[in-house]
Structures are given as C-alpha cells and as structure tokens.
C-alpha positions as CSV (number, residue, x, y, z in Angstrom):
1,X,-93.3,-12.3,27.3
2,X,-91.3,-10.3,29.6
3,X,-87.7,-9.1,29.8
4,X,-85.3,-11.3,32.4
5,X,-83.1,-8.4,33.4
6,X,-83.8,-4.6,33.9
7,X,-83.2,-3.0,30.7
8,X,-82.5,0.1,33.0
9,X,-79.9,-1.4,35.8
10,X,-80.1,-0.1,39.4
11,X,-77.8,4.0,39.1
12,X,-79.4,4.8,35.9
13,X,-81.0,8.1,36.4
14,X,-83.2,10.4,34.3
15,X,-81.1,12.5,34.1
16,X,-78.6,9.9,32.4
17,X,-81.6,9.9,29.5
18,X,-82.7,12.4,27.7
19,X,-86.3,12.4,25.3
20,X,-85.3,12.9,21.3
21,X,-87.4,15.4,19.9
22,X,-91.0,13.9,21.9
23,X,-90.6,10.7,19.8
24,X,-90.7,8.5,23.4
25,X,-87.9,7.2,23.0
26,X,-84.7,7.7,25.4
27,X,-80.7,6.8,24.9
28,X,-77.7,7.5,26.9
29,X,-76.3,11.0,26.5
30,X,-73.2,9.5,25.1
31,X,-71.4,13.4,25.0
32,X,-72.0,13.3,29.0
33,X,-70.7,9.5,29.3
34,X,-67.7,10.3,27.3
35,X,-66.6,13.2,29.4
36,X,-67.2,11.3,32.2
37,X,-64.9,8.9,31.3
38,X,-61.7,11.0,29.9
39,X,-62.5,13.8,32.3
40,X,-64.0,12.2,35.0
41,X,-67.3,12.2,36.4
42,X,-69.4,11.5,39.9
43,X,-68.9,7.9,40.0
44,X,-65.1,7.3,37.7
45,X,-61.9,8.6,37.7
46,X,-60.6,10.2,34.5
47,X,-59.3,8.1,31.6
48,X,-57.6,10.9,29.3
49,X,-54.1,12.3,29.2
50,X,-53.3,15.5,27.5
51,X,-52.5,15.5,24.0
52,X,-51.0,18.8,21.5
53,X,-52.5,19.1,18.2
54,X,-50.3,20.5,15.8
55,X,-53.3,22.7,13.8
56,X,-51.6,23.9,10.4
57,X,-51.9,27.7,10.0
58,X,-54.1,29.0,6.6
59,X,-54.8,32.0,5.2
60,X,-57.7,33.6,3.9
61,X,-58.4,31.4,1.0
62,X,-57.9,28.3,3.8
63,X,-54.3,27.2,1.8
64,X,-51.8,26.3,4.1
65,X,-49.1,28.7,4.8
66,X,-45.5,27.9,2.9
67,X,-42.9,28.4,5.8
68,X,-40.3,30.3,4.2
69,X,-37.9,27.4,4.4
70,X,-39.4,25.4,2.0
71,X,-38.1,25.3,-1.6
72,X,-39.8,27.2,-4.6
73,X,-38.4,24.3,-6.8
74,X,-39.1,21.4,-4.9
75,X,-41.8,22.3,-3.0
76,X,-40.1,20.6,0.0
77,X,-39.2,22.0,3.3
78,X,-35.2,22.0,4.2
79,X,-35.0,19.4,6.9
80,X,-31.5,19.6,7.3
81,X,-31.0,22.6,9.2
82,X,-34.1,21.9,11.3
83,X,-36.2,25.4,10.5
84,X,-37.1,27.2,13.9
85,X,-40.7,27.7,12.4
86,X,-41.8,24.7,11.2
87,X,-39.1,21.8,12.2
88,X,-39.6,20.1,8.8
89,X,-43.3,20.1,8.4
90,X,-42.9,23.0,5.5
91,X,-46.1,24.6,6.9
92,X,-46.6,27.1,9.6
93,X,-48.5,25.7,12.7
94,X,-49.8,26.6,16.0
95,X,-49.9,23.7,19.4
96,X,-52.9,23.3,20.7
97,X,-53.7,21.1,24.3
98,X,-56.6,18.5,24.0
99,X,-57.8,15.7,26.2
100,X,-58.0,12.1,24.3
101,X,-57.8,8.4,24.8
102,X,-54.8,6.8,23.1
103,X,-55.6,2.8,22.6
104,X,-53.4,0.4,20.3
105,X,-55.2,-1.9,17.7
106,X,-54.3,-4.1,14.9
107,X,-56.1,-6.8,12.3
108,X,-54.0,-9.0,13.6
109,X,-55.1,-9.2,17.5
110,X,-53.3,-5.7,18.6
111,X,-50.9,-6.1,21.0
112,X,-50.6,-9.5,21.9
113,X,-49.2,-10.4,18.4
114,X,-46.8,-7.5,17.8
115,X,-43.8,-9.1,19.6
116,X,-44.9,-12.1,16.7
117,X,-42.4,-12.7,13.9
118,X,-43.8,-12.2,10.4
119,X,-43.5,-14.6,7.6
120,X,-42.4,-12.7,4.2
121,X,-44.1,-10.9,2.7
122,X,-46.7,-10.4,5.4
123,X,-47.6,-6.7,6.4
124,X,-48.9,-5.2,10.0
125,X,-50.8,-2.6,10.4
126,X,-51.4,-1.8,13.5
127,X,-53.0,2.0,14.6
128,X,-53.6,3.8,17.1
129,X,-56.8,5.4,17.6
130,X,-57.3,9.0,19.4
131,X,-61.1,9.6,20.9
132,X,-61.6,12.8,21.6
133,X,-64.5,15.3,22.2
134,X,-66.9,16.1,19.6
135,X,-66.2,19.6,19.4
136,X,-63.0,18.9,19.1
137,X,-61.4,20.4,15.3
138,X,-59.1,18.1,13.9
139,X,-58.5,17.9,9.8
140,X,-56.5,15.5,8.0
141,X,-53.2,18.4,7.6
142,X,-53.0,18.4,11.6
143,X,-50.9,15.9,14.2
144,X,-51.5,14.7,17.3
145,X,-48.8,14.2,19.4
146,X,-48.4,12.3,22.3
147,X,-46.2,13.4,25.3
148,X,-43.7,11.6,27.4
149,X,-45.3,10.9,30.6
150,X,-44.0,9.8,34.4
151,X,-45.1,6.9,35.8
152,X,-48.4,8.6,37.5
153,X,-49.5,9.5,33.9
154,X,-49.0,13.2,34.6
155,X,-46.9,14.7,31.6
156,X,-43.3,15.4,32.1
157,X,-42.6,18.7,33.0
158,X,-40.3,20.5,31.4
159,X,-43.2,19.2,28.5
160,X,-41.4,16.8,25.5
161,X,-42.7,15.2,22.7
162,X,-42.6,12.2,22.8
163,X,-44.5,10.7,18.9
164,X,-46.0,12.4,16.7
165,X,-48.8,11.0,14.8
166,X,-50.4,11.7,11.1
167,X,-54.4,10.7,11.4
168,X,-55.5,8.4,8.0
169,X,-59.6,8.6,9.2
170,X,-61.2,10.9,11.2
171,X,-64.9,9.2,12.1
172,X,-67.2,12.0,13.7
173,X,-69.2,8.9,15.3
174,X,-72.9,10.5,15.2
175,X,-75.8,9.2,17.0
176,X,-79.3,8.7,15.6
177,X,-80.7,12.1,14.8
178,X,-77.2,13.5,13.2
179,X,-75.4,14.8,16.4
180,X,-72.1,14.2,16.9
181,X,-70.9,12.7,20.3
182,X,-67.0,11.9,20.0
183,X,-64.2,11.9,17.0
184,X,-62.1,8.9,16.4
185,X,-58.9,9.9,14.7
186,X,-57.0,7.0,13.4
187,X,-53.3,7.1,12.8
188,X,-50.8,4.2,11.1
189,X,-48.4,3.4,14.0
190,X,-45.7,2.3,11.5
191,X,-45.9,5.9,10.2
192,X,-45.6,7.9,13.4
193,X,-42.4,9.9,13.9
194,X,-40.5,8.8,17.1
195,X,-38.6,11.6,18.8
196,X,-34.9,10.8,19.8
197,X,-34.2,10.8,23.1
C-alpha cells in the first residue's frame, strides 16, 4: 500500500534533514526551523521581539547575592524607597537582551474567554509562554520582561519595561537522541508585575 501524499512536500531540501548518528533515519533540524522563524530565515520573515532577562547575580558558592537593602531580620528587601540596585527584588542582577516568542494561553480556551465573567469560586489561569533558543540560560530566580513596543513591533526607544514576568516551568523541549532544540518558559499571567505608566 502506498502513501497518498508526499511525505516530503515540494521545498523540502536535504539540507532541511539531517542523518542521526547512521541509523537511516532523517527529521527536521528543529534548532534551524526555530531560528528561522523568530529570526527569520530564506523563505519567512522573523517572528520574535526582543526580550531582557533579569539573570540574578551569585557568588562563588552559586547563592544569590543579598542587595544591601534588604533586611537582616526579615530577610525582605525595602520596597518602599525603591533601592537603586535592585528595585525591590532583594537580589543583585544583571539585564540581559534575548529574542523569544510571547503567546497567551489558558485551560479555559486562552483569549477568547478572558473578557468572560466567572462564576464564584471559579479560578483562571491563564500563562504566557516564552520560546526561546536552546542555548538560551534561563533558571527559575530570573525574569523575563517584556518591553513596551510601537505599533511596527520595534521596541520603544528610549527602552521601558513594560511586565515583568516570573517563569513557574522551564521545559528544555529535547528531541529524540537528548539534544535540546528550544526552551519553553512558562509564566502565571495573574502573577506578572505591570509597570505604571
């Protein structure tokens, strides 16, 4: 019995596959098709938009650095004067710039029901999810924060933050043979801090 469709469609080159280890058997590069579309490739425009992540700062023993505004009785940094070091995290950090895809998604259908009313009681948990490359380092202490943009999807320049968000699961999504080909960080959109404006 043969196949009713070309299980290799017309634009699918060799170079597109690659041979695992002599076994025989091809897949799709998916590190190459994921670049191509957040960064853009031969035949697509780029998908991603520039993201900071806000990588906390440890020392030798890889704890987290105490700023020096944070309390030696509470253990709590003092967000009420708005420390010029670590704006409330309690924790020195460093920005880094990253390239992601930012997409909306909740048990409940996403964003088509988030305009719904909720009967008592109920909860919504909606999330947004941040793909990004697989060499990209990312740890459950760090942020990802999203700028404000113009309408061309170009950030805003002078640069401002816009929400900032606290991943819950980071999936390195692996392919057969153990490699990984893109991160998935997920992050609670109820629990995302909203700068003011």
């Amino acid at each position: 019995m043969a196949f009713k469709r070309n299980l290799y469609p017309k634009g699918t080159s060799s170079k597109m596959l690659r041979d695992l280890k002599g076994t025989g058997i091809s897949e799709i590069d998916l590190r190459k098709e994921f670049d191509n579309i957040v960064f853009g490739g031969p035949t697509s425009l780029a998908h991603g938009r520039q993201l900071l992540l806000r990588k906390m700062r440890r020392d030798a023993n890889n704890e987290l650095l105490v700023c020096t505004c944070t309390s030696s009785f509470t253990g709590e940094p003092d967000t009420e004067r708005s420390c010029p070091f670590c704006f409330g995290e309690g924790f020195y950090w460093d920005e880094i710039w990253a390239t992601g895809y930012g997409v909306y998604v909740g048990a409940d259908g996403g964003n088509a029901n988030r305009v719904r009313g909720l009967k008592p009681g109920s909860v919504r948990a909606d999330y947004r999810i941040f793909y990004m490359r697989y060499d990209t380092s990312i740890s459950y202490r760090d942020k990802i924060i999203d700028l404000k943009l113009d309408t061309e999807g170009g950030a805003v320049v002078p640069y401002a933050r816009e929400s900032i968000y606290k991943p819950q699961t980071i999936n390195r999504y692996r392919s057969d043979n153990g490699r990984v080909e893109y991160i998935a960080a997920y992050c609670r959109e109820d629990d995302a801090i909203r700068i003011d404006e």
